[in-house]
ZAMARGU-4260 file (C-alpha; in steps of 0.2 Angstrom, whole numbers, plus 5000, padded with zeros to 4 digits):
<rodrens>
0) 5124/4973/4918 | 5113/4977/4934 | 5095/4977/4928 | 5091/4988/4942 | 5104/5002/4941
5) 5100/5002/4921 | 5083/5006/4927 | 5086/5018/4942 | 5095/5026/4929 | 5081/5033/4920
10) 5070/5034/4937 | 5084/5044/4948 | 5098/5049/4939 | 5088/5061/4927 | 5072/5060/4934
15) 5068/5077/4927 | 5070/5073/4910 | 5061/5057/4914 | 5047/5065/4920 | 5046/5079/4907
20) 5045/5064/4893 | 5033/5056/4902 | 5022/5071/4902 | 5025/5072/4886 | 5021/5054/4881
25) 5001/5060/4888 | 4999/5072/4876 | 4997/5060/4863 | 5007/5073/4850 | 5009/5062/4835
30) 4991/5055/4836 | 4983/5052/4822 | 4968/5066/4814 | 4954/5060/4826 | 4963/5049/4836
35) 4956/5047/4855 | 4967/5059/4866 | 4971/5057/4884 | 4964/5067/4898 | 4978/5074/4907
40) 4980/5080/4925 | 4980/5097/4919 | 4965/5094/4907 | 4951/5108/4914 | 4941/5091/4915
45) 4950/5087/4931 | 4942/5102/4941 | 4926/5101/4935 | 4925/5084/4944 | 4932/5092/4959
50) 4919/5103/4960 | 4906/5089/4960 | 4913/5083/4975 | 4903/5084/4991 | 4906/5102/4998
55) 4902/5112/5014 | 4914/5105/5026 | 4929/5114/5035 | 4948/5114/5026 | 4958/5103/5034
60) 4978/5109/5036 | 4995/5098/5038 | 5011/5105/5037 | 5022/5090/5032 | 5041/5093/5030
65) 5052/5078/5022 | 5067/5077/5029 | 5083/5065/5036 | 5081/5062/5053 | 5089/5053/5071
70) 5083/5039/5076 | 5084/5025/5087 | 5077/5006/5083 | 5080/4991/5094 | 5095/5002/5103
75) 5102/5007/5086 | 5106/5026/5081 | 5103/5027/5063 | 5097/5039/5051 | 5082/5040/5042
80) 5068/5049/5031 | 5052/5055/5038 | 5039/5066/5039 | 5041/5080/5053 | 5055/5070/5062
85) 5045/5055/5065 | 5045/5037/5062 | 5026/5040/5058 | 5021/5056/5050 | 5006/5065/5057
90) 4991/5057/5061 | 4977/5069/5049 | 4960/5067/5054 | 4946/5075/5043 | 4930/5075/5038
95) 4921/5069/5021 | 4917/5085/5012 | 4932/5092/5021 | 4945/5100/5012 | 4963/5092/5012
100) 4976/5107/5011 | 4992/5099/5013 | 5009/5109/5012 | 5025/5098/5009 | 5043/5106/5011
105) 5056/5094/5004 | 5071/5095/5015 | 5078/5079/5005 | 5095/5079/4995 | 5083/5072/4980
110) 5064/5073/4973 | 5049/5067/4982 | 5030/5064/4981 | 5015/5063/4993 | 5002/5048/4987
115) 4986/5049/4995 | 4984/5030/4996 | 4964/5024/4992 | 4957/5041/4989 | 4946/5044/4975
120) 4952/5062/4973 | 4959/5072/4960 | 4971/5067/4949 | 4983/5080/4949 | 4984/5077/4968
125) 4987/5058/4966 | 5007/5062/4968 | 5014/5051/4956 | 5029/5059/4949 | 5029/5058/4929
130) 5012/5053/4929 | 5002/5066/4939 | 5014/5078/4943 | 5031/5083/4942 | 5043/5077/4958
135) 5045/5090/4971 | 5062/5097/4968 | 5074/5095/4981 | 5073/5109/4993 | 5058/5115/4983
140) 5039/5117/4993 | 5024/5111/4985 | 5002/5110/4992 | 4992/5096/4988 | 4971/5104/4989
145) 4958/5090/4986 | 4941/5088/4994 | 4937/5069/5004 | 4924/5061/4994 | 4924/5043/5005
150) 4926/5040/5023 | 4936/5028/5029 | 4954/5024/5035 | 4969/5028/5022 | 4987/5032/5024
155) 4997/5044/5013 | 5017/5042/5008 | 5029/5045/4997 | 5027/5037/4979 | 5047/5043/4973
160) 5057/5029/4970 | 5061/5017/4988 | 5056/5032/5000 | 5043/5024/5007 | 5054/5009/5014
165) 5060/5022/5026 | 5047/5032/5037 | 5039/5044/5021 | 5022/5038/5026 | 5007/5043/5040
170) 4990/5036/5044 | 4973/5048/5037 | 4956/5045/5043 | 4943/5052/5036 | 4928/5051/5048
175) 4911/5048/5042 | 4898/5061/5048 | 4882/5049/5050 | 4895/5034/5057 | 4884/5021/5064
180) 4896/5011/5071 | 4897/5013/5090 | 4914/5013/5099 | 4921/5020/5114 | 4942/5022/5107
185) 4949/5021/5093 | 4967/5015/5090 | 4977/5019/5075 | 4989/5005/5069 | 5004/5005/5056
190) 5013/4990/5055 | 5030/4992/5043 | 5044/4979/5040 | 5061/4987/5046 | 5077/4987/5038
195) 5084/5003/5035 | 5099/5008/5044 | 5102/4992/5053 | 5105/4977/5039 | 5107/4992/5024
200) 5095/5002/5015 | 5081/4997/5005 | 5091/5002/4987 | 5104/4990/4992 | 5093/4977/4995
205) 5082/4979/4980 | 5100/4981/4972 | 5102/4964/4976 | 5087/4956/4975 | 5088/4963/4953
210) 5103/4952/4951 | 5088/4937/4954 | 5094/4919/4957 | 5101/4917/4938 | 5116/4908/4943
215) 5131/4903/4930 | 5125/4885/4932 | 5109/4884/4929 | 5104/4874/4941 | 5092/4888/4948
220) 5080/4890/4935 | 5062/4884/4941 | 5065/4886/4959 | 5056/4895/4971 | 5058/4899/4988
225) 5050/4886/4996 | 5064/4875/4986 | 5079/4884/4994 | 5079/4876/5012 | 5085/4891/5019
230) 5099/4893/5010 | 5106/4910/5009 | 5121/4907/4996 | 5127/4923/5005 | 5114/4933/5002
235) 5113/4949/5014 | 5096/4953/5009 | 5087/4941/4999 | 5076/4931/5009 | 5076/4912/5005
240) 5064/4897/5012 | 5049/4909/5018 | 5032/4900/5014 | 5014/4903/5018 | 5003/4892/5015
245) 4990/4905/5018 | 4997/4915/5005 | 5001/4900/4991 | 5019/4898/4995 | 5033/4911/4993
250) 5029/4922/5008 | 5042/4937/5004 | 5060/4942/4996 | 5068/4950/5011 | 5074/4948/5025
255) 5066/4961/5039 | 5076/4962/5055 | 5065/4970/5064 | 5044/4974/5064 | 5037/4990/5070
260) 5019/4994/5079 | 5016/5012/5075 | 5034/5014/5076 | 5040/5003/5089 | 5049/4988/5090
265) 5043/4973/5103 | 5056/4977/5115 | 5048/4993/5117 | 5027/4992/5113 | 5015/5004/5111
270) 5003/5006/5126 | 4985/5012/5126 | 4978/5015/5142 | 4958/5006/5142 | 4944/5002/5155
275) 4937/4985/5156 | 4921/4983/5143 | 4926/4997/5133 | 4924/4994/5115 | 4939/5000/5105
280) 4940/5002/5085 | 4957/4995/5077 | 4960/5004/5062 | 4977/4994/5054 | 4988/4998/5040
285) 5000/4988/5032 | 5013/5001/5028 | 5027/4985/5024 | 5036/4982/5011 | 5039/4965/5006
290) 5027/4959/5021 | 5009/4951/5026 | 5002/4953/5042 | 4992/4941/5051 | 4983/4950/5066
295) 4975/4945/5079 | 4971/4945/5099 | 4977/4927/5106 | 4962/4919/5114 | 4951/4932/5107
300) 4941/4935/5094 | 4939/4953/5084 | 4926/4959/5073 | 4929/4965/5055 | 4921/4979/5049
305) 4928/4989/5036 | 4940/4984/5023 | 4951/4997/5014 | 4940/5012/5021 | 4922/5002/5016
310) 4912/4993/5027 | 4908/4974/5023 | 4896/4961/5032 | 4904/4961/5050 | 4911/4944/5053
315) 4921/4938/5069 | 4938/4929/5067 | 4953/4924/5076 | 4963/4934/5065 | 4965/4943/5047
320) 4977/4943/5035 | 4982/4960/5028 | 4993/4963/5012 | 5006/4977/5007 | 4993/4993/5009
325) 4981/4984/5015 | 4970/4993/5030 | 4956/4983/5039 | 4945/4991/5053 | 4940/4980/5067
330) 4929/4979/5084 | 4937/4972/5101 | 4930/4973/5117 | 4943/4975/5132 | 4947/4963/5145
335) 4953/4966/5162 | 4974/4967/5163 | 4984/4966/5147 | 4978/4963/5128 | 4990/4959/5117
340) 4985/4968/5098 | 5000/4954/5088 | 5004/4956/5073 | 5014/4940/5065 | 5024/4943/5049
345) 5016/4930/5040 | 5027/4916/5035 | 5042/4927/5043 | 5050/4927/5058 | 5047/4940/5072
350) 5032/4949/5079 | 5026/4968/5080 | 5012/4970/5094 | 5004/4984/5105 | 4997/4981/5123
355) 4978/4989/5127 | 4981/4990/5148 | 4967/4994/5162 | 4981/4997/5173 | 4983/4979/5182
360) 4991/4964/5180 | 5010/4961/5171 | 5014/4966/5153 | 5017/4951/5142 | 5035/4953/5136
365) 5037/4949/5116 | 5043/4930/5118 | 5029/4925/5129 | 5017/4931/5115 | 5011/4914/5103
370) 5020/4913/5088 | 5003/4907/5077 | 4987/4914/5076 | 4977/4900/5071 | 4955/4898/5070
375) 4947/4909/5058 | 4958/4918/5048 | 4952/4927/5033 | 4957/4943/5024 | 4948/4957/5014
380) 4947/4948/4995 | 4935/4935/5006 | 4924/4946/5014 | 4907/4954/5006 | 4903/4971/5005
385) 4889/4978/5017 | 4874/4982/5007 | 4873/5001/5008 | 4890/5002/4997 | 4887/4988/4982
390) 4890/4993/4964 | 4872/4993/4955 | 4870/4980/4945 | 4877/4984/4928 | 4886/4972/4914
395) 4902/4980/4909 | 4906/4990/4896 | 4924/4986/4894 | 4934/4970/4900 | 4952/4970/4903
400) 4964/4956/4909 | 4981/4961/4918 | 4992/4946/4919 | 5006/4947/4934 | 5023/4941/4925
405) 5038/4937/4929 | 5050/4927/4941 | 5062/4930/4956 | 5074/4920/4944 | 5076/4936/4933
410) 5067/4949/4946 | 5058/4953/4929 | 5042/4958/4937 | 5028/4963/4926 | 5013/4965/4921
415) 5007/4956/4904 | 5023/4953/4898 | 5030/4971/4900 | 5041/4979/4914 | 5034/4997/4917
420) 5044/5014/4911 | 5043/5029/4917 | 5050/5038/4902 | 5036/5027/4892 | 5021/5027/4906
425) 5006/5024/4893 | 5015/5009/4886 | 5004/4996/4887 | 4991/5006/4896 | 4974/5001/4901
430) 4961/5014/4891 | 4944/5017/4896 | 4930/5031/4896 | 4922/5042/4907 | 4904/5032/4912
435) 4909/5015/4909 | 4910/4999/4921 | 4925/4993/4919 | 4930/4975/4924 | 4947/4969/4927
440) 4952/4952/4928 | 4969/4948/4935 | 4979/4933/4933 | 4993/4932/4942 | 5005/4918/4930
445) 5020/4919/4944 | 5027/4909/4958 | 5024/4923/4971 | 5008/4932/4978 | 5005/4951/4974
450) 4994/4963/4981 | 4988/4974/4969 | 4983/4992/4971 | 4973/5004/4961 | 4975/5023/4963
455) 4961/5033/4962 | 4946/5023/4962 | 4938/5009/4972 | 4931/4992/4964 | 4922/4979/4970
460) 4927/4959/4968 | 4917/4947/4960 | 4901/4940/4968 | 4897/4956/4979 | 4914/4955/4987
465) 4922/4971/4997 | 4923/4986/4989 | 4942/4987/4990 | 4958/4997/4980 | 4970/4984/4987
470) 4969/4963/4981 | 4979/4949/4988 | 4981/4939/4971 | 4989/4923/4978 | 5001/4911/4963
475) 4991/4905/4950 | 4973/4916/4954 | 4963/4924/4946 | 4954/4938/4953 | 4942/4949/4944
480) 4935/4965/4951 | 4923/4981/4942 | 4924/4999/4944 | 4914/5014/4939 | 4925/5026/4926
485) 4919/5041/4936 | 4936/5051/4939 | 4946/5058/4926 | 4963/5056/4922 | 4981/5044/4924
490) 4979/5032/4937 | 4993/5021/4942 | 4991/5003/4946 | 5003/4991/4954 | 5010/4980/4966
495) 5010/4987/4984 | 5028/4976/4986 | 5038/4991/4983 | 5051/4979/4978 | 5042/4970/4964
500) 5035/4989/4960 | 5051/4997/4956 | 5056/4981/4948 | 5044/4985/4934 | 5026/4979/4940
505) 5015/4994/4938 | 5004/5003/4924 | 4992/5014/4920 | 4973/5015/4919 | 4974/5028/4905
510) 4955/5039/4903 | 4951/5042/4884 | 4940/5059/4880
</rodrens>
């Protein structure tokens, strides 16, 4: 039997019984007499936090319709999902202390969601369907209202299912009032791995990737990808022989045909028009699925200065390495003609890149652009958080260890043994209390790198590492983070490849009263 039509199943097929089991599970209603209970994301604790949020700003609006849309990518017609008819849904620019008034009208055939990826916000807004909300109906309307706590680049997008493999997704940037960091532009980056409408969907190739590499002889157990030589064993989807050694091996499962630069392919780049001198502020976000991003300016060096919306000790490199939800901020001053931004699929063929022009010399066209960015290359698990956002010192109150299962054999993905369940969220869940440092030590016991995302919250790695929500754990690491337990409720966690996700590697950090 396909494992992952057995599972879509239960996730798509009756989502709304699903969910209202899942809802249900929270309750806790056959808890033992004094038994800890859960807080909810209706428990009155939830806007109690939200009212100690900082205040006093203006109310941000965003009218975001999901809905089928026409599009062309590399000359192809296809069609696709998106926010307000776009590849990239609106950019939303706010203020911390603003406050976030989002309407969403679901034009879809079938349910959605709107995950506010990195905010620390409340959890009722988080937009996780069965966990934090109910799906938003098919032809239904629905407002997500939360104050911005953090400033600091983030990205929003659909959390229903493979949504997000189409176009359900847009870049927020939440500007910082008393910003210190001086800059003449600023330029917005989403980088995304394309395959929809031009090799198949992203169902049909996580469809195929769930029947894994078990094949009737046996003779596959153990492999990897790096063993595979490239075979394909007519495989329309799943990617074989793709290694980095950056990342510790197996680079992705799928094969991409095309990568986009805020939308665009490198027949066709994004352009921002620049003055020699000027300094410009990258803000990048790996909104891929199943690919890493090495970026970097050939022949010149950027400066890193914010890791997932915090800022770290500056540090100048050739190029950085950003995982699956991932965002980095970075400095570059301009140079006279053309400057290529490139972005390399690391381990993968292809490039995405946008030009920055002062308006002489020629364009480079895509071939003529290197095919390595080599030097200093780092990535945000290496880099240290600036001193004005370190946690205070504090042993922690609670340890847990996560363990990343699995194998691309079975495409069992998991985490400590068990494949997540949206009809059983709190299975297995991670409890802790309001108050408490919480540190989180994952080990990642498979073959294949994961970057790990925490909703709701950010931690800070080991050793006065960046304060981050998103972790490159390379094969055989561990990586071990804390967090402050200061916002109630039932936060997902997971891996941002949303293949490996919906294949069952996600749970819950689950708040105890």
């Amino acid at each position: 039997m396909n494992r992952l039509l057995t599972r879509r199943s239960v996730l798509s097929a009756s989502v709304a019984t699903a969910t209202a089991a899942a809802l249900a599970a929270c309750s806790n209603p056959s808890a033992p007499a004094g038994a800890a209970t859960r807080i909810l994301p209706t428990d009155p604790l939830i806007a109690d936090f939200e009212a100690r949020r900082a205040a006093g700003g203006a109310i941000v609006t965003q009218q975001l319709t999901a809905a089928p849309f026409n599009t062309q990518i590399t000359g192809k017609s296809l069609t696709t999902l998106g926010y307000n008819g776009s590849l990239n849904g609106p950019l939303i620019r706010a203020k911390t202390g603003d406050l976030l008034d989002i309407p969403v009208a679901n034009k879809l055939t079938e349910g959605s969601s709107v995950h506010w990826h990195g905010l620390a916000l409340r959890n009722d807004a988080d937009g996780v369907q069965g966990l934090t909300q109910e799906p938003i109906a098919a032809g239904a309307d629905y407002s997500y209202r939360f104050r911005l706590a953090h400033p600091g680049t983030y990205w929003y997008h659909s959390h229903f299912d493979m949504q997000r493999e189409r176009a359900l997704y847009g870049a927020l940037v939440i500007e910082d009032p008393k910003e210190a960091l001086s800059y003449d532009q600023e330029w917005v980056i989403i980088l995304d791995d394309w395959l929809d409408g031009i090799t198949g969907t992203p169902e049909e190739a996580l469809e195929e990737l769930s029947m894994g590499m078990d094949m009737s002889g046996g003779n596959m157990e153990g492999m990897d990808h790096g063993d595979m030589g490239g075979m394909d064993m007519g495989m329309k989807h799943m990617l074989m022989g793709a290694t980095s050694d950056y990342l510790g091996g197996d680079a992705g499962d799928v094969k991409i045909p095309v990568h986009l630069f805020n939308g665009k392919p490198p027949q066709d780049p994004e352009i921002l028009d620049s003055r020699p001198g000027n300094r410009v502020r990258l803000r990048i976000i790996n909104a891929a699925g199943d690919t890493a991003y090495r970026v970097g300016v050939p022949g010149q060096k950027i400066t890193l200065t914010h890791t997932d919306g915090f800022p770290v000790q500056q540090q100048d490199v050739d190029a950085v390495v950003l995982g699956m939800g991932e965002r980095i901020d970075a400095l570059l001053t301009v140079r006279d003609g053309y400057t290529p931004v490139l972005a390399l699929p690391e381990g993968k063929d292809g490039n995405a890149y946008g030009l920055i022009s002062t308006g002489i010399g020629t364009a480079p066209s895509s071939n003529r652009l290197p095919k390595a960015l080599d030097g200093t290359v780092t990535d945000g698990s290496r880099l240290k958080a600036d001193e004005s956002v370190l946690f205070a010192p504090k042993p922690p109150d609670r340890v847990h260890e996560m363990r990343l299962t699995g194998s691309m054999e079975k495409y069992d993905w998991g985490i400590n043994g068990r494949r997540f369940d949206m009809a059983n969220p709190l299975d297995g869940a991670f409890d802790l209390r309001l108050d408490e440092r919480v540190q989180v030590k994952i080990v990642n016991d498979t073959d294949m790198w994961h970057p790990m995302h925490l909703h709701g919250h950010t931690f800070q790695l080991a050793g006065n590492g960046a304060r981050k929500d998103t972790v490159i754990v390379k094969p055989k690491q561990t990586v071990v983070f804390e967090f402050d337990a200061d916002n109630p409720g039932q936060w997902l966690t997971h891996c941002h490849n949303s293949y490996h996700a919906e294949a069952g590697m996600m749970g819950v950090f689950s708040y105890l009263k």
